[in-house]
C-alpha positions as CSV (number, residue, x, y, z in Angstrom):
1,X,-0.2,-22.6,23.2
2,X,3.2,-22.9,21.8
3,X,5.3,-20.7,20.6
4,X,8.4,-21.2,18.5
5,X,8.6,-24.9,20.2
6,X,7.9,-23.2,23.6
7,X,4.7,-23.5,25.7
8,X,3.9,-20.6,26.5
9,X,1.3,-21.4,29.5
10,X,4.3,-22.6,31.3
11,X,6.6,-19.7,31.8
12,X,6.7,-17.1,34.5
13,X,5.4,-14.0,34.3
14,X,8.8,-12.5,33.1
15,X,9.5,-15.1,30.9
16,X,6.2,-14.4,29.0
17,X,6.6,-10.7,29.2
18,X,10.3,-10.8,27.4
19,X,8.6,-12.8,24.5
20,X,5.6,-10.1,24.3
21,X,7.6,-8.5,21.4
22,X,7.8,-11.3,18.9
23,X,4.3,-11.9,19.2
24,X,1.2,-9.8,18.0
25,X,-2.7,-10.3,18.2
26,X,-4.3,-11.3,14.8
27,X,-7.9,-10.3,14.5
28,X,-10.3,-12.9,12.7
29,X,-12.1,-10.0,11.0
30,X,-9.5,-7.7,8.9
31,X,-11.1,-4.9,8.9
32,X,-11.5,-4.3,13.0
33,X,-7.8,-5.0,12.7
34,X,-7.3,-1.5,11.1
35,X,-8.2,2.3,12.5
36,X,-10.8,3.8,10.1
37,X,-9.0,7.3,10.5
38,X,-5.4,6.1,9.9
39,X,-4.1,5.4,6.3
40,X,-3.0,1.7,6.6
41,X,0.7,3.0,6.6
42,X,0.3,5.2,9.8
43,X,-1.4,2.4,11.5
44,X,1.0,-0.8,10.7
45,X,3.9,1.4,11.1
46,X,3.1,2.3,14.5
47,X,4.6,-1.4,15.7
48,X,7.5,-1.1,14.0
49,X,9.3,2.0,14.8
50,X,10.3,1.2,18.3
51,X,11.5,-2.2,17.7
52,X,13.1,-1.7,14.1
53,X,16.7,0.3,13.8
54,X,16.9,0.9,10.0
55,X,16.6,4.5,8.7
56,X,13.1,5.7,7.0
57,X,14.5,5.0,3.7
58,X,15.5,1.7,4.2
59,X,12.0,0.9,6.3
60,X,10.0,2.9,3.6
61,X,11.6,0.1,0.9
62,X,11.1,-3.0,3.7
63,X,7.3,-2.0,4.0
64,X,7.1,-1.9,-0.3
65,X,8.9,-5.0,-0.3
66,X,6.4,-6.5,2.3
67,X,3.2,-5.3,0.2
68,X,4.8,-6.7,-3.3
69,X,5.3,-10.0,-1.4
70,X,1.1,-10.2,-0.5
71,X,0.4,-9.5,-3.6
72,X,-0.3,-5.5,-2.8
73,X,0.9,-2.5,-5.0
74,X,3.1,0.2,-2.8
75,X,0.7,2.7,-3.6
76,X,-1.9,1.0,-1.4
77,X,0.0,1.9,1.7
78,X,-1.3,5.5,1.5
79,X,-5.4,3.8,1.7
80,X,-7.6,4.3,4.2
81,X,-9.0,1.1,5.4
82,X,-12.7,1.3,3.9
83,X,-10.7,1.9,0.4
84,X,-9.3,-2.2,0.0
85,X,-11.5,-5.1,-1.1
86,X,-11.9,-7.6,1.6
87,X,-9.2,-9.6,0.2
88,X,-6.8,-7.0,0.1
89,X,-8.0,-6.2,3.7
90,X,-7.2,-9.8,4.5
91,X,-3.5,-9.2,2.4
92,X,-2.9,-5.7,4.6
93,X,-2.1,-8.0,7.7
94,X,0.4,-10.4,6.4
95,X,2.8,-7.2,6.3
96,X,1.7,-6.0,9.4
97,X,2.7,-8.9,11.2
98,X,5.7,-10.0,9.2
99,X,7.1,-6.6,9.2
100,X,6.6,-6.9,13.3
101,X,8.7,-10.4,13.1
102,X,11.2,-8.3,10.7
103,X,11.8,-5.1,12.5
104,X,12.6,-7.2,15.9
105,X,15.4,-8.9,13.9
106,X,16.6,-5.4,12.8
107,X,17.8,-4.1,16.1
């Protein structure tokens, strides 16, 4: 598999556990992707914090930005999983995994 122009089969164990961090599992099905008890903020949020270095105020208006951008109102961050249509379940993970990719560019 390659990453980024890298294969990734080919690097030692420590090469492949410094690049851990700029990559992230993608379920197929959307909604096993999400906890049922965790609004989805709470849950896509949980990825970020350690890796990202901006203030709440400034992540709080990344995340809106990141919702806008998949065609998702801000509001929606404060749903619970079972509350999205199955396209907007499908929409909740491009944030999740772009916001990932732009809190590690944060630091």
């Amino acid at each position: 598999m390659l990453f980024a122009g890298e294969d990734l089969a080919r690097l030692t164990r420590a090469e492949l556990r410094a690049k851990r961090n700029q990559v992230q599992i993608i379920f197929q099905d959307p909604y096993a992707s999400l906890n049922p008890r965790m609004r989805w903020l709470k849950s896509s949020r949980k990825g970020w914090r350690p890796r990202c270095r901006a203030d709440a105020a400034d992540r709080a208006r990344r995340i809106d930005a990141l919702l806008v951008e998949v065609g998702l109102a801000p509001e929606m961050k404060q749903r619970y999983p079972h509350e999205f249509s199955g396209g907007q379940r499908s929409a909740s993970r491009s944030p999740r995994v772009v916001g990932r990719t732009a809190a590690h560019h944060l630091r």
